[in-house]
C-alpha positions in Angstrom: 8.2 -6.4 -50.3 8.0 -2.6 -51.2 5.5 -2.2 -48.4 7.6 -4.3 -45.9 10.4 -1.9 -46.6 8.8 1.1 -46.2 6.6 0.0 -42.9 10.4 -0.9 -41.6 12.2 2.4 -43.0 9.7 4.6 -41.2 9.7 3.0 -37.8 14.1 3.4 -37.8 13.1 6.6 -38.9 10.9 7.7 -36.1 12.9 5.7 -33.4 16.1 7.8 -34.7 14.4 10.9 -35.4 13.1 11.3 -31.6 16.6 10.1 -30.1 18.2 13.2 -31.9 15.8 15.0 -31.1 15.8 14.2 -27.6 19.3 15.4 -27.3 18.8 18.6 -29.8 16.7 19.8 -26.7 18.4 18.6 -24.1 21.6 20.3 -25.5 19.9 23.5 -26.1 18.5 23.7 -22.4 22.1 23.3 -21.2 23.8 25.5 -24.0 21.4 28.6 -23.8 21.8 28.6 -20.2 24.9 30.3 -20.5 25.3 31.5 -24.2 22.7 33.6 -23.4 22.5 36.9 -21.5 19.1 36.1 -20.2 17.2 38.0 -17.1 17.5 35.7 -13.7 13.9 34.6 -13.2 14.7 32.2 -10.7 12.5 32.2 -7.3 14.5 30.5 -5.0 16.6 32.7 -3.8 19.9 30.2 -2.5 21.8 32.7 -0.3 22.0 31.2 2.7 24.7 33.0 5.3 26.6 31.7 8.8 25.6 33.7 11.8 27.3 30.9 14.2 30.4 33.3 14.6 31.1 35.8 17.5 28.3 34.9 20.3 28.8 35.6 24.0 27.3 33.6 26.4 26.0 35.3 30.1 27.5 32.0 32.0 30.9 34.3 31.3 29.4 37.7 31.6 29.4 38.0 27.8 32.8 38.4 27.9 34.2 35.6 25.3 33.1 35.1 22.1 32.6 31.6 20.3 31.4 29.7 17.4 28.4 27.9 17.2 27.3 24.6 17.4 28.6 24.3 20.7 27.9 22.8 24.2 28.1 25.3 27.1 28.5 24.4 30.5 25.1 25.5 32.1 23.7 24.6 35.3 20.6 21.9 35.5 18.1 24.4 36.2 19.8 27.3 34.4 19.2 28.4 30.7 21.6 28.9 27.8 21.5 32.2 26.8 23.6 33.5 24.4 24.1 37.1 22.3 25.3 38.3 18.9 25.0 41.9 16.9 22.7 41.4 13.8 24.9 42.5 10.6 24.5 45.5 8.9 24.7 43.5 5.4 21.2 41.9 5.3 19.1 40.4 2.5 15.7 41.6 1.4 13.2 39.7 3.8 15.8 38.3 6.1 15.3 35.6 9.1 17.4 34.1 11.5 16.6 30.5 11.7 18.4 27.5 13.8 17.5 24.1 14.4 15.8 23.3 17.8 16.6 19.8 19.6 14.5 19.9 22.3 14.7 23.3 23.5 12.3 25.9 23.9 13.7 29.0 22.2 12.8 32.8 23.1 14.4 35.8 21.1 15.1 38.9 21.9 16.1 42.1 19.9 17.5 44.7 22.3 15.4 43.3 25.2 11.9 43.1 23.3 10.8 39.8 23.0 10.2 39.1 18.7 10.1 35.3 19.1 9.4 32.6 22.1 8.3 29.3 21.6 8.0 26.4 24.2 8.4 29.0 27.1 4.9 29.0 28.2 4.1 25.2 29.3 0.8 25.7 29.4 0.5 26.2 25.6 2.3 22.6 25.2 1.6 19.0 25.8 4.7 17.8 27.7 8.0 18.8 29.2 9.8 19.3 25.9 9.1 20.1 22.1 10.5 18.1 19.5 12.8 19.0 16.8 11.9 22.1 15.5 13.3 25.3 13.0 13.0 28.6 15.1 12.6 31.5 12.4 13.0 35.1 13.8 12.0 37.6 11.4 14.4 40.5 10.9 12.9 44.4 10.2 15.2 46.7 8.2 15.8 49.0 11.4 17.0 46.2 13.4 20.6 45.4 11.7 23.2 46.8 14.4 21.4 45.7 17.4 21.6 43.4 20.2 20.2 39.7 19.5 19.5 38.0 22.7 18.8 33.6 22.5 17.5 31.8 25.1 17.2 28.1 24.8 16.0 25.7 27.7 15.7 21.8 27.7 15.0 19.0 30.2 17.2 16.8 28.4 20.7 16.1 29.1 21.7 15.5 25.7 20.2 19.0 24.5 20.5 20.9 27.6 23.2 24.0 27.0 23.4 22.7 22.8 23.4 26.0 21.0 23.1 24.7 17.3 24.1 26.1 14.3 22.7 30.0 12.8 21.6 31.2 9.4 20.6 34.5 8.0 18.7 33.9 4.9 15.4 35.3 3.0 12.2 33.1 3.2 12.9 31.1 -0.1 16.4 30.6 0.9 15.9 29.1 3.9 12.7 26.9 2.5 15.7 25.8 0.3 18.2 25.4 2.7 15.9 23.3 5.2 15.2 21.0 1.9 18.9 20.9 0.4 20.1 19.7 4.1 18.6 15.9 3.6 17.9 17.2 -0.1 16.8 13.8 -2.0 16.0 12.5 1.2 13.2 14.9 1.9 11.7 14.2 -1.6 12.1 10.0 -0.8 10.1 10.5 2.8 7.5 12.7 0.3 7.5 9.0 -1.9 7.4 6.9 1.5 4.2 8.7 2.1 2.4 8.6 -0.9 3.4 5.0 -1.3 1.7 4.6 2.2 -1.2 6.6 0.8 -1.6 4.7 -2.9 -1.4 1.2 -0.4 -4.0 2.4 2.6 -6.5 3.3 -0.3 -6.0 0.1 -2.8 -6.6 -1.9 0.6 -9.7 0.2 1.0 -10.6 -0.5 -1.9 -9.7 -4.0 -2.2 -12.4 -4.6 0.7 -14.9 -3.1 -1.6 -14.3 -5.8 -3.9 -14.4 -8.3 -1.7 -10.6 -8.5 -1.9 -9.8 -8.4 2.2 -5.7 -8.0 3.0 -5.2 -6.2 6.1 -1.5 -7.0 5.2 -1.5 -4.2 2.9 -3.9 -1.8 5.0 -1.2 -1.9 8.0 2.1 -1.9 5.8 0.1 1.2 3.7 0.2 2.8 7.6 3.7 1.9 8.2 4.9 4.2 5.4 2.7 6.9 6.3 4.2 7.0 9.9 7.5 6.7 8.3 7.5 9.2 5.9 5.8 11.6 8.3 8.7 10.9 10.9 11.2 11.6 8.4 9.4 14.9 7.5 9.2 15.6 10.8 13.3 15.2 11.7 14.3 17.1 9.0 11.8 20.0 9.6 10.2 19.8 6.0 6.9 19.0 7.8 6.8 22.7 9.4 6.3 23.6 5.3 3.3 21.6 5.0 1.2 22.1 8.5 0.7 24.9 11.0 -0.2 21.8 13.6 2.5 22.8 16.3 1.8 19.5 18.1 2.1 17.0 14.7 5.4 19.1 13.9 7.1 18.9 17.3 5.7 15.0 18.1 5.3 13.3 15.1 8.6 11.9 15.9 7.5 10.3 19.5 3.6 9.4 18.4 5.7 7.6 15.3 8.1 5.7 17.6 4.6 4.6 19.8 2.6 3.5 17.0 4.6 2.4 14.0 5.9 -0.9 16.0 2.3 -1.6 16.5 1.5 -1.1 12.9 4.6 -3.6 11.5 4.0 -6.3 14.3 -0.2 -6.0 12.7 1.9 -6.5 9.6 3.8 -9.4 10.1 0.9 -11.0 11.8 -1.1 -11.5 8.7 1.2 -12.1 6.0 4.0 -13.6 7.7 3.1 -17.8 8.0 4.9 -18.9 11.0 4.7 -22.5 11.3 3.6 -22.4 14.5 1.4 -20.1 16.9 3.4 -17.5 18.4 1.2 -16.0 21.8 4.0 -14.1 22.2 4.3 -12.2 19.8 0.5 -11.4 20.3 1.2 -10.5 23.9 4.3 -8.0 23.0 1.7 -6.4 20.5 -0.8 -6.1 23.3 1.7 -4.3 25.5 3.3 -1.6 22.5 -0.6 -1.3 22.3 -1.1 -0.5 25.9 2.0 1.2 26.0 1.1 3.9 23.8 -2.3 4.3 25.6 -0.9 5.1 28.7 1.9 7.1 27.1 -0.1 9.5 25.1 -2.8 9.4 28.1 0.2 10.6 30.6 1.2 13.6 28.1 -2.4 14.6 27.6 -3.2 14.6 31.2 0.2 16.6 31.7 1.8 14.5 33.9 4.7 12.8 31.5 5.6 13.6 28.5 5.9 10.7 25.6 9.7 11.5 25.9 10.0 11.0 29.5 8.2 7.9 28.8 10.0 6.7 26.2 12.9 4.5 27.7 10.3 2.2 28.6 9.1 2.4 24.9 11.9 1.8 23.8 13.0 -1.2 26.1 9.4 -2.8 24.9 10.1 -2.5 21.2 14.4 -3.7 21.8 12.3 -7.1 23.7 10.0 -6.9 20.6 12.6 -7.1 17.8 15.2 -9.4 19.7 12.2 -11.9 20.0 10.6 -11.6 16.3 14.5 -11.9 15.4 14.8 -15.2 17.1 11.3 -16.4 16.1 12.1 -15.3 12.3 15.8 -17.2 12.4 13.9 -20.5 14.0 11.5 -20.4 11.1 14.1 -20.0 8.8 17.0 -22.4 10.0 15.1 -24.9 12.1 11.9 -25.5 10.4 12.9 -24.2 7.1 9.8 -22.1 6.3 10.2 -20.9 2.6 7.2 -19.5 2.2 7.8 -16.8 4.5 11.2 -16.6 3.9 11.0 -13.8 1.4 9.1 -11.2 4.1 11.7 -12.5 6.9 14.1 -11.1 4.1 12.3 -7.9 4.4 11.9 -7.6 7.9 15.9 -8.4 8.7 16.9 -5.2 6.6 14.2 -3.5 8.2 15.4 -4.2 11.7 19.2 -4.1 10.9 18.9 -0.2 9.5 16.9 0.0 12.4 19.2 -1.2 15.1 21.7 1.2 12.5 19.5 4.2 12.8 19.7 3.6 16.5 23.2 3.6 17.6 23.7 6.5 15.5 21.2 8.7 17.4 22.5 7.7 20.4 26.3 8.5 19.0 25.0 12.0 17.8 23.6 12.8 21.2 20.0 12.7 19.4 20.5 15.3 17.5 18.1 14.3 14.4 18.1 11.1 12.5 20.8 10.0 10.0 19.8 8.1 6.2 20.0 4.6 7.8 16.3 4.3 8.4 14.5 5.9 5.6 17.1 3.5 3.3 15.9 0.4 5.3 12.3 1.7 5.4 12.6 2.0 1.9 14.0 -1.1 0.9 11.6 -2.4 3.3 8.1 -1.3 1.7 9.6 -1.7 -1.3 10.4 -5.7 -1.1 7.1 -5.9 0.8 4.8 -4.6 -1.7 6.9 -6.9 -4.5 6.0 -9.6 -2.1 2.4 -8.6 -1.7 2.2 -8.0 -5.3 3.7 -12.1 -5.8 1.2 -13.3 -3.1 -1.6 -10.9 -5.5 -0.8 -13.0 -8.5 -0.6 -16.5 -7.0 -3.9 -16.1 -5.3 -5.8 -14.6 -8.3 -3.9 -17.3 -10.4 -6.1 -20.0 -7.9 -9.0 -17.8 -8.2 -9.1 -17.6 -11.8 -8.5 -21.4 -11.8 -11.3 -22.4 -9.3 -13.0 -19.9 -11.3 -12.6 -21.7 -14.8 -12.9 -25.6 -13.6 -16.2 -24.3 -11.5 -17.1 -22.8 -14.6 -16.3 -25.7 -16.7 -18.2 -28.3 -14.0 -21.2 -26.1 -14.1 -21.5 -25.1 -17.5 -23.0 -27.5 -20.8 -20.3 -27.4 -23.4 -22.8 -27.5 -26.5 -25.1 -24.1 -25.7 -22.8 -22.4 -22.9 -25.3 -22.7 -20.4 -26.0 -23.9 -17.3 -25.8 -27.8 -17.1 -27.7 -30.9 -15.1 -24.9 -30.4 -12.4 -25.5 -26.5 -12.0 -29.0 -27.0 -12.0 -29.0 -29.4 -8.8 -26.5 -27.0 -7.1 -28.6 -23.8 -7.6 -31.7 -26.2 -6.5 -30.5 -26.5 -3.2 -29.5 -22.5 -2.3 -33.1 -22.6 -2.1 -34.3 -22.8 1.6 -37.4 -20.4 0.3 -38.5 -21.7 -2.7 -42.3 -19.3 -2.2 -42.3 -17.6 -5.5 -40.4 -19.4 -7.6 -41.3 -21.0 -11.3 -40.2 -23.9 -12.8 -40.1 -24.2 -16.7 -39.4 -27.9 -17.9 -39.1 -27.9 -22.0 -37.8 -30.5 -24.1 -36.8 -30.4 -27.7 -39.1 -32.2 -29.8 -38.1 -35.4 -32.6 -34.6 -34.7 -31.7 -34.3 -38.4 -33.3 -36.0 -37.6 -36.2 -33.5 -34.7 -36.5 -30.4 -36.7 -36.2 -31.2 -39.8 -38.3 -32.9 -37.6 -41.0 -30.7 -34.4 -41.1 -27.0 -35.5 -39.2 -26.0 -34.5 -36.1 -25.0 -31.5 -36.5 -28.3 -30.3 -36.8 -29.8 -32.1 -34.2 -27.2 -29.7 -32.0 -28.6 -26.8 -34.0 -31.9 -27.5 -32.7 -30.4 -28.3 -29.2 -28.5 -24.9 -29.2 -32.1 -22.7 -31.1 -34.1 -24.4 -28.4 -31.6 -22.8 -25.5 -31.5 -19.8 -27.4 -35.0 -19.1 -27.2 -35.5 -19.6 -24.0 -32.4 -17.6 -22.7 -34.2 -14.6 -24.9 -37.3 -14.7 -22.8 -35.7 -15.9 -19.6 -31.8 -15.0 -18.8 -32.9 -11.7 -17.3 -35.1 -12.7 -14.2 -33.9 -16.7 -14.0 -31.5 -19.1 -15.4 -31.4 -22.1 -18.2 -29.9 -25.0 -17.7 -29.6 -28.6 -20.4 -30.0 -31.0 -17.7 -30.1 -33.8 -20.3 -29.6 -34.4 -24.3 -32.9 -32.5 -25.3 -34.4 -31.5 -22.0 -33.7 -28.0 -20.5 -34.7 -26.6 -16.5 -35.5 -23.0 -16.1 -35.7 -21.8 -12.7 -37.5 -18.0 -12.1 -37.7 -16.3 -9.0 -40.3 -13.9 -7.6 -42.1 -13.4 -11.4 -45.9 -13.2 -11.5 -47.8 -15.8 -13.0 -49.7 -13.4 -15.8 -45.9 -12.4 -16.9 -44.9 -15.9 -16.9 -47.8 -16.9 -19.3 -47.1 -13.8 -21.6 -43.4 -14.9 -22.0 -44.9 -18.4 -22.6 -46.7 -17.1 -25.5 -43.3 -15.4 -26.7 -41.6 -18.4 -26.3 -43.8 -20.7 -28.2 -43.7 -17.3 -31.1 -39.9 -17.6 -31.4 -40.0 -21.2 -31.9 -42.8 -20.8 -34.6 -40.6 -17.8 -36.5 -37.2 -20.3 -35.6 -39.2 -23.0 -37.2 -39.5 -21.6 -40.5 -35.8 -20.8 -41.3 -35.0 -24.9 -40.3 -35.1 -27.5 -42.9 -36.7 -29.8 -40.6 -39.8 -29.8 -38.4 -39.0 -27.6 -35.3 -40.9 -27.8 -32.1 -40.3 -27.6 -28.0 -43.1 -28.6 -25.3 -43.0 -26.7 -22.3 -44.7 -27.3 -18.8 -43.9 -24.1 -16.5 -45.9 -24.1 -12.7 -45.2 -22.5 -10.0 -44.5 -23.7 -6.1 -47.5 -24.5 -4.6 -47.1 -25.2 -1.1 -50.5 -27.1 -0.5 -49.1 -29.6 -3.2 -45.5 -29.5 -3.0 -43.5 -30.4 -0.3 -40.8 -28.9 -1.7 -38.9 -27.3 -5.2 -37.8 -31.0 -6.4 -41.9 -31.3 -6.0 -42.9 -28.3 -8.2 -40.1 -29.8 -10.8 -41.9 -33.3 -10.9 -45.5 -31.3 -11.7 -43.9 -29.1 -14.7 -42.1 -32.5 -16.1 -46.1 -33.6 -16.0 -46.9 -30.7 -17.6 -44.6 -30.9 -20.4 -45.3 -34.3 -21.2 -49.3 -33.1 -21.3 -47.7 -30.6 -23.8 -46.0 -33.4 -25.9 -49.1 -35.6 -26.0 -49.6 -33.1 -29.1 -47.3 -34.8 -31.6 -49.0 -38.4 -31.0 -50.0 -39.8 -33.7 -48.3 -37.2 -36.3 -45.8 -37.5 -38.7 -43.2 -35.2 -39.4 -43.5 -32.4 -42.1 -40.4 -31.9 -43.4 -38.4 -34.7 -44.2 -34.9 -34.4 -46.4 -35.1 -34.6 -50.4 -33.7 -37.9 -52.1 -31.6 -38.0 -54.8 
């Protein structure tokens, strides 16, 4: 009772004793933050300043001034360029940064070019760039002069956009460019290493002979995803110098992730009937993107210019897998894809979301809609895959057990007579092989004299000893109440005689600790294809064999025989 107590007191005791804890230190992070008058040691520096007031713009001889973002009314063929005066108030290490939608962006600091991306076409694949964060770094004799802008786009939506300006130091832009999606940024880094953790358990899962290329292309989904999101909100300029991943990882993610999810829902979605269709649109997103990215590489299209017909494919794609998924659904009531379909609806309905709000913003950037539907998506997919996981190992495991159970003699744990006829005929090359018939002898004697249950000891010594000698290069089987098979591949016939003579050892040393007389006869040959026409014929000469061997007890009595009281 004492020791019940005590056991009891000191678990409450530790369970307590780490909750206060917990909030000891907790409270004394937050208290001694500002009781304190420690040194800042922060290296983030979060000064982030608005240089979107007081440009000029050449279209009025730089004669009004204005604040930025702002549309100006340029000609087709004519670039925005637009002027400010760098302050004299500058931060240690400062940079002018603004976002770039579509534009190619060259600086200027009192007519010396510091900064031009996008100008030169020959350095780029396509008409346009992507979205993009021009940095211009700022020397400590330039505050006071002349800051010239020039930004040029193909696109009507971008073309005369001058967007918004910062001045801020290195670390305080890196943490401005975060804090402007903020969690967002650090859910597309979770997108992608979900996609990562997925791509390499499917790889891995073909290792081990566990194929779902399900999972491989729902793994690639999220990495596209996440890298598009990246991408938009400019975080994946931190992680590559690739100019051409940062600036189209957008368009190569609108070509290829439809591909990717239609892959998806073809193997783990169960439609109740074939759909060609839906085979055929995947054929043409396929084709699509080949002649898409083989256009911008051959510098004839970009994948932008392309990519109303991209888009008008993947609209046909989703209103059709829409109507397929609600006919399965309503019509032929298909529960057991009913939970992806679930998945697949939110994914298309953030989508179509995602959509009409790029549109509305003039495609300036993607909004939250997406990454929340991509991440409920993967998220109710990989529960789904993880349910599917379960059911089918439940089935393996079961097939596993009753095949075990079929094949498998209850009394030694060996093979039985059934498992011994199905191994028989993998055979198609039986060259080689041995067969080893024994039998365990007076197992009569053994029972009437000494009960049952020693007649199964003798039953389970006999299986015993010959697993010893033989489990490693062949397999024992019981076929019968004191019979027993042993089928050896590919073993000479000098190391099958030495084990022989082991055998027949064991028996003699099992013999001696039994109250009863002990004994097994053996007949082992091997296939001899002059005599045997085939393994069932090698089995019938070792039966002969061990009945030669059993010829020995004739006429003998047995030795031990139980004391009488």
């Amino acid at each position: 009772m004492w020791k019940k107590f005590k056991e009891s007191g000191i678990k409450k005791f530790n369970t307590l004793g780490f909750l206060i804890l917990t909030v000891m230190m907790l409270g004394s992070l937050l208290y001694f933050t500002d009781a304190l008058d420690m040194p800042n040691i922060y290296l983030i520096d979060r000064d982030v300043f608005s240089f979107s007031e007081g440009w000029t713009w050449q279209g009025d001889n730089f004669q009004e001034k204005y604040s930025l973002p702002r549309y100006f009314d340029v000609n087709e063929d004519e670039p925005l360029v637009i002027r400010n005066t760098i302050p004299d108030e500058l931060p240690s290490g400062a940079k002018i940064a603004l976002k770039s939608y579509f534009n190619y962006v060259v600086a200027k600091i009192d007519g010396e070019t510091v900064y031009a991306v996008g100008d030169d076409s020959d350095k780029y694949l396509g008409k346009d760039l992507g979205n993009f964060w021009a940095v211009i770094d700022i020397t400590p004799e330039d505050p006071g002069k002349t800051l010239e802008l020039t930004l040029f786009s193909n696109i009507p939506t971008s073309k005369g956009y001058a967007p918004e300006i910062v001045i801020a130091s290195g670390t305080g832009l890196l943490g401005h460019i975060f804090l402007q999606k903020g969690a967002w940024n650090a859910l597309s880094l979770v997108t992608i290493l979900f996609g990562i953790i997925v791509v390499v358990s499917s790889i891995l899962g073909r290792i081990y002979k566990q194929k779902d290329s399900g999972l491989l292309f729902l793994g690639i989904t999220a990495l596209l995803m996440g890298s598009w999101f990246l991408g938009d909100s400019g975080m994946l300029q931190l992680l590559t110098k690739n100019t051409y991943l940062t600036t189209r990882i957008t368009f190569i993610s609108t070509l290829l992730n439809p591909i990717s999810f239609a892959l998806y829902i073809r193997e783990t979605v169960q439609m109740t009937k074939k759909r060609f269709l839906t085979d055929f649109l995947t054929a043409l997103l396929i084709l699509n993107a080949i002649i898409c990215m083989t256009l911008e590489h051959l510098d004839i299209l970009g994948i932008r210019d392309t990519l109303p017909i991209s888009t008008l494919l993947l609209a046909i794609f989703i209103i059709y897998n829409m109507a397929i998924f609600i006919i399965e659904l309503i019509y032929y009531k298909n529960k057991n894809a009913a939970s992806e379909i679930r998945a697949i609806f939110i994914y298309f309905f953030f989508g179509i979301l995602e959509t009409v709000f790029f549109i509305i913003n003039k495609q300036k950037g993607s909004s939250y809609f997406m990454l929340i539907g991509t991440t409920a998506y993967i998220v109710m997919s990989l529960l789904n895959r993880y349910k599917e996981y379960t059911e089918r190992r439940k089935v393996k495991e079961d097939k596993e057990y009753f095949e075990r159970v079929a094949y498998t003699d209850a009394l030694t744990g060996g093979g039985n007579r059934a498992g011994f006829y199905r191994d028989l005929e993998t055979i198609t090359d039986p060259e080689g092989y041995f067969i080893i018939q024994a039998d365990t002898d007076r197992l009569k004697y053994i029972n009437d004299y000494f009960g049952h249950a020693n007649g199964d000891r003798a039953i389970i010594d006999t299986y015993k000893v010959l697993c010893k000698n033989f489990c490693e290069i062949g397999t024992v089987y019981r076929i019968g109440g004191d019979e027993f098979s042993v089928i050896v591949k590919s073993t000479g016939r000098d190391e099958i005689e030495k084990i022989m003579e082991q055998v027949k050892n064991d028996v003699a040393l099992v013999a001696e600790d039994r109250i009863y007389d002990f004994s097994v006869s053996f007949g082992a040959v091997m296939y001899d294809s002059s005599s045997d026409k085939d393994i069932n014929a090698t089995i019938v000469r070792a039966d002969r064999k061990m009945y030669e061997d059993k010829k020995r007890l004739r006429d003998t009595v047995p030795q031990k025989m139980p004391v009488v009281h």
